[in-house]
C-alpha positions as CSV (number, residue, x, y, z in Angstrom):
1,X,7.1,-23.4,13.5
2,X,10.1,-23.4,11.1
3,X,11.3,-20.3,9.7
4,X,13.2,-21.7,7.1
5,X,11.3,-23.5,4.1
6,X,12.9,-26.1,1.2
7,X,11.4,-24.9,-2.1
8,X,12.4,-25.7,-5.9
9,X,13.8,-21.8,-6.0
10,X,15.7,-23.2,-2.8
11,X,15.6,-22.1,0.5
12,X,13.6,-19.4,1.5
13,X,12.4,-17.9,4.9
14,X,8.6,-18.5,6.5
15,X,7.6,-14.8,6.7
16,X,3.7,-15.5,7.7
17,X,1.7,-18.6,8.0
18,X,-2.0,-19.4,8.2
19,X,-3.7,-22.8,9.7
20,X,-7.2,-24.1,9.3
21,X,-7.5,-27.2,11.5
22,X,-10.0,-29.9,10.1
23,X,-11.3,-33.2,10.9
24,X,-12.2,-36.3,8.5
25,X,-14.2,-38.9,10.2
26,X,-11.4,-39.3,13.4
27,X,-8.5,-37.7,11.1
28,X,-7.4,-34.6,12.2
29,X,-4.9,-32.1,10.2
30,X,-4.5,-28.8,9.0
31,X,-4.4,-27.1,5.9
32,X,-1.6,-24.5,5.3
33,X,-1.1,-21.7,3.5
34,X,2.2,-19.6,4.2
35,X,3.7,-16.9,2.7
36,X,8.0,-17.5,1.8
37,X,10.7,-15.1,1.1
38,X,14.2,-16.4,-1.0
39,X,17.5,-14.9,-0.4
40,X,16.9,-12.6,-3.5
41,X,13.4,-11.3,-2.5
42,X,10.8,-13.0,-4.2
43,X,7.9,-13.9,-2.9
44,X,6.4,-17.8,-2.9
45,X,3.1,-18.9,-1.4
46,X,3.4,-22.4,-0.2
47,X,-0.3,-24.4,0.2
48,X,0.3,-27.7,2.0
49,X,-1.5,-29.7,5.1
50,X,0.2,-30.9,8.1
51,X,-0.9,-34.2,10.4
52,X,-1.5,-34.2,14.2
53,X,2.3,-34.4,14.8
54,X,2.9,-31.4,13.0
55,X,5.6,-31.7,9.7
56,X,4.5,-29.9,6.3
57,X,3.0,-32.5,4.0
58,X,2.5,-32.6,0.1
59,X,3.5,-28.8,0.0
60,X,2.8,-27.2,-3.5
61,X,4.4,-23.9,-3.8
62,X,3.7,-21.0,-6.2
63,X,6.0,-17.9,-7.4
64,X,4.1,-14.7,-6.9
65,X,3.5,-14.6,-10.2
66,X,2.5,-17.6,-10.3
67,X,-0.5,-16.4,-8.5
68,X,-1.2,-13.6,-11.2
69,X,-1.3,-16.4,-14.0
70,X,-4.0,-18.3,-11.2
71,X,-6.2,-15.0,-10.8
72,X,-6.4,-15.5,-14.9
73,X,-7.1,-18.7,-15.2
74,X,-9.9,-18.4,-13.1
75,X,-11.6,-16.4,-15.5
76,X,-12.2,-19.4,-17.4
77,X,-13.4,-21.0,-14.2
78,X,-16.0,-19.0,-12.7
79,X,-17.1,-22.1,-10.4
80,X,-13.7,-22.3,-8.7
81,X,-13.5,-18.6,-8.4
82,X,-16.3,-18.2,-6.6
83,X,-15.7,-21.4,-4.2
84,X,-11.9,-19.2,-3.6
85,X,-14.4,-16.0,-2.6
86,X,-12.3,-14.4,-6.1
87,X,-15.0,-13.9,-8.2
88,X,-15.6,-10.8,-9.9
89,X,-19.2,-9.8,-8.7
């Protein structure tokens, strides 16, 4: 696992990092979710999947708050909120 991570804020360091491995018809990858700390402290959470020879793919990283502005969005989306287990009940 690296513990360095290129992001558009620059680099940052891999501080935690969850895998969920899954399988499309004979495909197998993972999803990715890890959690990235810059040089100046701020928090990123990078989603991204990775193949069967390992390699982050199609990352998408978001600021912390980043995330905040997600959790209000999703008000507007109570569908999506509820498939992400983030809904208000």
């Amino acid at each position: 696992m690296a513990t360095r991570a290129a992001t558009p804020w620059g680099p940052a360091d891999l501080v935690e990092e969850l895998s969920v491995p899954q399988q499309a018809g004979k495909k197998r990858f993972a999803s990715k979710v890890q959690l990235l700390e810059t040089a100046k402290g701020e928090r990123l959470v990078r989603f991204s999947y990775a193949g069967p020879g390992g390699g982050t793919r199609r990352p998408v990283t978001l600021r912390e708050r980043d995330i905040g502005r997600l959790k209000t969005a999703l008000a507007q989306h109570p569908a999506l909120a509820q498939a992400l287990g983030l809904d208000a009940q």
